[in-house]
C-alpha positions, -999 to +999 in steps of 0.1 A: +113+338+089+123+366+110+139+371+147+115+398+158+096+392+184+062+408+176+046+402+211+025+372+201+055+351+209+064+334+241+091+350+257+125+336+262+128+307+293+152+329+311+123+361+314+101+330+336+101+318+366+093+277+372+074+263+401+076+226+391+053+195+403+071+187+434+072+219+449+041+231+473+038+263+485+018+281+515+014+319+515+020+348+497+036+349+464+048+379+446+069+387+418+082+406+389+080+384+360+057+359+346+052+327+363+044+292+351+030+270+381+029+228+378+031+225+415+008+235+445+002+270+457-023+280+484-027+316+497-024+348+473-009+353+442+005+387+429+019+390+394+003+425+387+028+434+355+033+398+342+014+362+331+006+337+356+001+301+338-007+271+357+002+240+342-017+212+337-003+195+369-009+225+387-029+227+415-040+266+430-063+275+456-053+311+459-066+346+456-045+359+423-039+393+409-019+397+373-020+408+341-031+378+324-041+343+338-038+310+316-054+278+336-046+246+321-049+229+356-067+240+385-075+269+405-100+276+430-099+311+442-111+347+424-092+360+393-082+397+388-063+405+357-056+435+338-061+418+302-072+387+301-081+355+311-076+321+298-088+289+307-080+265+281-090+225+272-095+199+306-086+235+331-106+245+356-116+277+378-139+276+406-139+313+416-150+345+402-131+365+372-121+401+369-110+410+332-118+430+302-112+397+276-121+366+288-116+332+269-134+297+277-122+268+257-143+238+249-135+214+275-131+235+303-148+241+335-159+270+352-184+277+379-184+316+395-189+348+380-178+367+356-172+409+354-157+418+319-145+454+335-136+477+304-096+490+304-093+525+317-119+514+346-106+510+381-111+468+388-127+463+421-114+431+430-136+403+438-134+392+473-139+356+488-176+349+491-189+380+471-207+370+440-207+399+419-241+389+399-273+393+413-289+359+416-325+356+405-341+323+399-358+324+367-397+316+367-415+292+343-434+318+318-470+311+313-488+311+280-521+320+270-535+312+242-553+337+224-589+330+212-608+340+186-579+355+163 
């Protein structure tokens, strides 16, 4: 085995910051390197250069803007991120996503809309409210069988 780290790896505790399952905060949050979340948050979240996770005990209800998002508990609010988006086995997002790569694990739950923006592309971030997909009920078709054929 080798030391290097080849960018698959989690990064080192020290490079993240902790909000643990007692703590609830109200307003905005910003900040400069990733962020794992097991408590409450409810306003905006800004992580635009680093990883947001929320935990499993985590519990968001936030507008949130990073460069990757990893749901393992719950958020209710739009996602923009700059890479990807995660929601893995038993999290949820109730919201839209913004994100070239999005990944939906078996287990999870989802209900908004999706806009799989292509890098290089400015992202226009979804806003409370605004469903970025068209909605159009789909119609019964109607067959006719042909005669004499």
């Amino acid at each position: 085995m080798t030391s290097e780290n080849t960018g698959s790896e989690p990064k080192p505790q020290s490079e993240r910051a902790h909000i643990g399952r007692s703590v609830v905060i109200k307003g905005e949050l910003d900040g400069s390197e990733d962020l794992i979340v097991d408590g409450q948050v409810e306003g905006k979240i800004e992580l635009r250069e680093h990883t947001l996770t929320i935990g499993a005990n985590g519990r968001i209800k936030a507008q949130v803007f990073a460069k990757s998002v990893v749901v393992l508990g719950e958020l209710v609010g739009n996602i923009n991120a700059v890479e990807k988006v995660e929601i893995r086995e038993n999290g949820a997002v109730d919201g839209d996503i913004v994100a070239p790569r999005i990944a939906i694990a078996e287990g999870a739950h989802f209900r908004g809309s999706i806009d799989m923006q292509r890098k290089g592309q400015p992202v226009k971030p979804a806003t409370p409210g605004e469903s970025r997909l068209p909605i159009n009920p789909i119609l019964p078709a109607t067959i006719t069988p042909r005669v004499g054929v």
